[in-house]
Structures are given as structure tokens and as C-alpha cells.
C-alpha positions in Angstrom: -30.5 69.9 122.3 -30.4 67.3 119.5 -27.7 68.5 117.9 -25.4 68.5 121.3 -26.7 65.2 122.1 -25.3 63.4 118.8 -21.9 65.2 119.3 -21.9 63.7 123.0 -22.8 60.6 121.4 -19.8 60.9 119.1 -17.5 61.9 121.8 -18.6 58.9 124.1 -18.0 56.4 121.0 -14.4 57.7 120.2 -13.7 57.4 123.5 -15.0 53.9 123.6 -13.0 53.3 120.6 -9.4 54.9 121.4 -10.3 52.3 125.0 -11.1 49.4 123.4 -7.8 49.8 121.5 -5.6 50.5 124.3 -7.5 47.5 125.7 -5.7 45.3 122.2 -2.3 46.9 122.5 -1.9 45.8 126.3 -2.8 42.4 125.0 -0.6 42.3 122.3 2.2 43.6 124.9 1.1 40.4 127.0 1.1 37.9 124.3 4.6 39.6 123.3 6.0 38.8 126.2 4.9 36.2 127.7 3.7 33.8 124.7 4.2 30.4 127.1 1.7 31.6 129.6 -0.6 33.3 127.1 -1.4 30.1 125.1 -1.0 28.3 128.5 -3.4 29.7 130.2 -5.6 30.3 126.6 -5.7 34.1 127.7 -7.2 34.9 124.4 -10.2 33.5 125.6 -9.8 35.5 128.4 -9.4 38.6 126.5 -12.2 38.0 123.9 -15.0 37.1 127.1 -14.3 40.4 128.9 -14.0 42.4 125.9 -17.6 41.4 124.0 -19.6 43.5 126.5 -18.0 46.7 126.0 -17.7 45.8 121.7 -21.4 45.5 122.1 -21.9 48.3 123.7 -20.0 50.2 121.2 -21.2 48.7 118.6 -25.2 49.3 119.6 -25.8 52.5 117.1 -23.9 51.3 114.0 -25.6 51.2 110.9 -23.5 49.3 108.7 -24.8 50.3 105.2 -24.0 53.9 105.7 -20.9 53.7 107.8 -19.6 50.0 106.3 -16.1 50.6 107.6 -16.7 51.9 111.4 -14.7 49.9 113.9 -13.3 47.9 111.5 -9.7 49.2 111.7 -10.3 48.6 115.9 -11.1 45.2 114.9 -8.1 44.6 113.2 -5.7 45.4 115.8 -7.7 43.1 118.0 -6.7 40.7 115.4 -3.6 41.6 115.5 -3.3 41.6 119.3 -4.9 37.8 119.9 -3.1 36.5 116.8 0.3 38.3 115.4 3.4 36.6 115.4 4.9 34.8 118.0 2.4 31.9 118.5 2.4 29.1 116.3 0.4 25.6 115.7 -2.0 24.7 117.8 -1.9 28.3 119.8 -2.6 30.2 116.5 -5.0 28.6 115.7 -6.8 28.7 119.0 -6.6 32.9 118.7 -7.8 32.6 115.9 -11.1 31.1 117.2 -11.4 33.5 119.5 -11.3 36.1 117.5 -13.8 34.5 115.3 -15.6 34.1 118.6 -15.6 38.2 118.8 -16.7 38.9 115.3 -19.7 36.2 115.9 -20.5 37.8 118.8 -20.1 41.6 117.9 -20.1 42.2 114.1 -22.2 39.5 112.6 -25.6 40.6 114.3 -25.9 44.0 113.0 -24.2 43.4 109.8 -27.3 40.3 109.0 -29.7 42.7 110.7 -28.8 45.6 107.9 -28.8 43.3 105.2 -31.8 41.4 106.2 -33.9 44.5 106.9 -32.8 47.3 105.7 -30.4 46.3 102.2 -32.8 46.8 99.0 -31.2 44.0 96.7 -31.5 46.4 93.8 -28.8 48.7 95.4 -25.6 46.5 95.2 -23.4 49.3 95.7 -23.8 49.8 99.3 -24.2 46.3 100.4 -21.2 45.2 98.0 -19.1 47.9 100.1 -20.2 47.4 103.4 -18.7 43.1 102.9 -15.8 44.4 100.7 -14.9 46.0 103.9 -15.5 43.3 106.3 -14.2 40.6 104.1 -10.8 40.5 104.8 -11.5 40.3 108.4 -14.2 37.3 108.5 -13.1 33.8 108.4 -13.9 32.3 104.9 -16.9 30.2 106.5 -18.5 32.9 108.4 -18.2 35.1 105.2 -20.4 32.2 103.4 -22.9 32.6 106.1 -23.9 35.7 105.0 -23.4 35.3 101.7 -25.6 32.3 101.6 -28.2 33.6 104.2 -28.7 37.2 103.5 -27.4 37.8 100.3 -28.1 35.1 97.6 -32.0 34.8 98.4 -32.3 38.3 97.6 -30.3 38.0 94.4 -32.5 35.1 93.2 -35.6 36.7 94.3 -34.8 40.2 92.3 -34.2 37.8 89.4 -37.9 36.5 90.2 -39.4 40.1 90.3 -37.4 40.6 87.1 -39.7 41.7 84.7 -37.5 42.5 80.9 -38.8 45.5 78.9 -37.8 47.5 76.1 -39.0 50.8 77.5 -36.6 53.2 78.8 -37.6 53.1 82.6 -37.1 49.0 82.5 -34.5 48.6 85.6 -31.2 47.0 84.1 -31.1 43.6 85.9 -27.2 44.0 85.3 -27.0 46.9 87.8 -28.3 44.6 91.0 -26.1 41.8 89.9 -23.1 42.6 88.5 -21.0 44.3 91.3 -21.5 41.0 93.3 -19.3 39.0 90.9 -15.9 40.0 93.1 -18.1 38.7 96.5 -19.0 35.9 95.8 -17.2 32.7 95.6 -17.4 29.6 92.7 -19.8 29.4 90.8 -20.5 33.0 91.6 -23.5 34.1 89.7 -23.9 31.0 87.8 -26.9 29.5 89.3 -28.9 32.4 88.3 -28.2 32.8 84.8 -31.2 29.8 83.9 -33.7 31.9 85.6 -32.3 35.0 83.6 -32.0 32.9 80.0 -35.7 31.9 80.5 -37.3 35.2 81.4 -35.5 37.0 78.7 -36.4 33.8 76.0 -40.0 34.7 76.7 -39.8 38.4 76.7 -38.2 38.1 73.2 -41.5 35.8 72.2 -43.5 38.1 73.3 -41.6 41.3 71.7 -41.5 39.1 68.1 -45.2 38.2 68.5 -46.3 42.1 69.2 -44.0 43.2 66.2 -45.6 40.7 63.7 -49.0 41.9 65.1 -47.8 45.4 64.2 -46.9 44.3 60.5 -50.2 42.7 60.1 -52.4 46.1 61.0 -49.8 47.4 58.6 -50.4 45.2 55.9 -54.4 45.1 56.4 -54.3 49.0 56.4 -52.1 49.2 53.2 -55.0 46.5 51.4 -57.9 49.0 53.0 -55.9 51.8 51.5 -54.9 50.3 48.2 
């Protein structure tokens, strides 16, 4: 029963999908051949209002940290449908809002819900995927967003919960950090590194101050001995 029920849930989203991007290629046609009317009549607009409730539908089960690059290549033939050559100026860049409009509306919720809920900030790999992914299709500013608003405040808090060691099962800080460096814009991982500088300046204190502890029992047990 559950297992026939997933594969109709399958079958209903691929269909949803090969619809949605029928749906962009008779736009594309329309903006093709009729470019006067279609920044005339801002029927990009048109296109991106009607087409949000079925994207939403279709987007209702995704879970973007284990399938980071679902929908995505539907996405960019919509892209390429509201915004490929033929329209210039002021008409570009009015697609282009639109289909900034469609990512708000359709992408962006569950991709800050899985990061926000469901990303563990000390397993980079996935989340660093999932917005390799999606970066090329997000306007610079609305990749920002969720670098500043979902990502960032984790980094700085797994730097807070940071705690440097010298035993073996000590989580290397690197591993949570270093795969951002590619994501994330000027000054990148900078603002983190005082944090980092003074947590490790005190772990070495306290590692110096235990080993001369050590060579003092040595020494008083040598004198006992001697």
C-alpha cells in the first residue's frame, strides 16, 4: 500500500513537472513571436501569477537537503522562457523580476525552512550543495538573504559551541567551515576568524599550563625518588 502510494506520488509529480514545462515552452513560443505585445501587455506577469499555484503545489513534498537539485532544471527553462533573447532594456529587466517574483514565491520558503530547521551547521556538505545548486538561478540579493539569514548565524554560533581539544574525538572546526568559502561572498569567512584566534589563544594556555603541571609532579617525584 505504502510502497504503491510513493510511486503514484512520483508519477503525479513527473507529470506535474513534464506540465509545468510545456507550460514555459508555450511561453517562450509567445514571447518569440510576439515580443511587442508580450512586454506590452507585461505577460510575464501574467505568466509568473497563474503559474505560482501549480509550482507550489509541486513543490509541497520537496526536501531540499536530500534532493538539492529537484525542479531546478524546470526552473531554468522558466527562466529561460520569461527572459531569453529577444527582449531588451527595460522589458528584460522587467522578466527578470518576475521571475524573481516565482523563485520568492516558490523556492525560497522551503529552501529557508530546510536550512532553518532541519540543516545541522556542522554538516556543510549537504547545505553547501543544496545553494551550489540553486545559486546560479537566484538573483545575487536574494542569494544574500539566505546567506545572511540562515546560514551565517549558524556558522558563528558553531564557532560559539566550538570547544578546541587535543583528543582524537575533538570535531575539526575546519570541516563545518571550510566548504563555505566558495558560497559566500567578500569578506567570506573573515569575520569569524577573531572568535576562532581567541578560543584557540586560550585553549593553548590552558594546554601549556596542564603540561608544566605535568613537569612539576615529574620533577617532585624524581626529588621523592632521589
Amino acid at each position: 500500500g505504502g510502497g504503491g502510494g510513493g510511486g503514484g506520488g512520483g508519477a503525479a509529480s513527473s507529470a506535474a513537472e513534464a506540465s509545468l514545462a510545456a507550460w514555459a515552452e508555450e511561453w517562450g513560443k509567445l514571447r518569440r513571436a510576439h515580443s511587442g505585445e508580450w512586454s506590452g501587455h507585461k505577460l510575464h506577469e501574467a505568466a509568473v501569477a497563474l503559474a505560482i499555484p501549480a509550482f507550489r503545489r509541486h513543490f509541497a513534498g520537496w526536501r531540499p537537503l536530500s534532493e538539492p537539485e529537484r525542479s531546478a532544471p524546470l526552473l531554468r527553462r522558466w527562466e529561460s522562457a520569461l527572459c531569453g533573447g529577444g527582449a531588451g532594456g527595460v522589458a528584460a529587466g522587467a522578466a527578470e523580476q518576475a521571475f524573481c517574483a516565482l523563485l520568492y514565491a516558490v523556492v525560497l520558503p522551503p529552501l529557508r525552512s530546510a536550512l532553518a530547521n532541519e540543516w545541522r551547521a556542522a554538516d556543510a556538505i549537504s547545505a553547501t550543495a543544496l545553494l551550489s545548486v540553486w545559486r546560479p538561478l537566484l538573483p545575487a540579493a536574494l542569494f544574500g538573504e539566505v546567506l545572511a539569514g540562515q546560514v551565517l548565524p549558524r556558522l558563528v554560533g558553531e564557532v560559539g559551541a566550538w570547544a578546541p581539544s587535543l583528543g582524537a574525538d575533538s570535531a575539526p572546526l575546519h570541516a563545518s567551515l571550510r566548504p563555505w568559502e566558495r558560497l559566500l561572498p567578500p569578506p567570506g569567512l573573515q569575520p569569524l576568524f577573531p572568535a576562532i584566534r581567541q578560543k584557540l589563544l586560550v585553549a593553548i594556555g590552558a594546554w601549556n599550563a596542564a603540561a608544566d603541571d605535568d613537569d612539576d609532579d615529574d620533577d617532585d617525584a624524581d626529588a621523592a625518588a632521589a
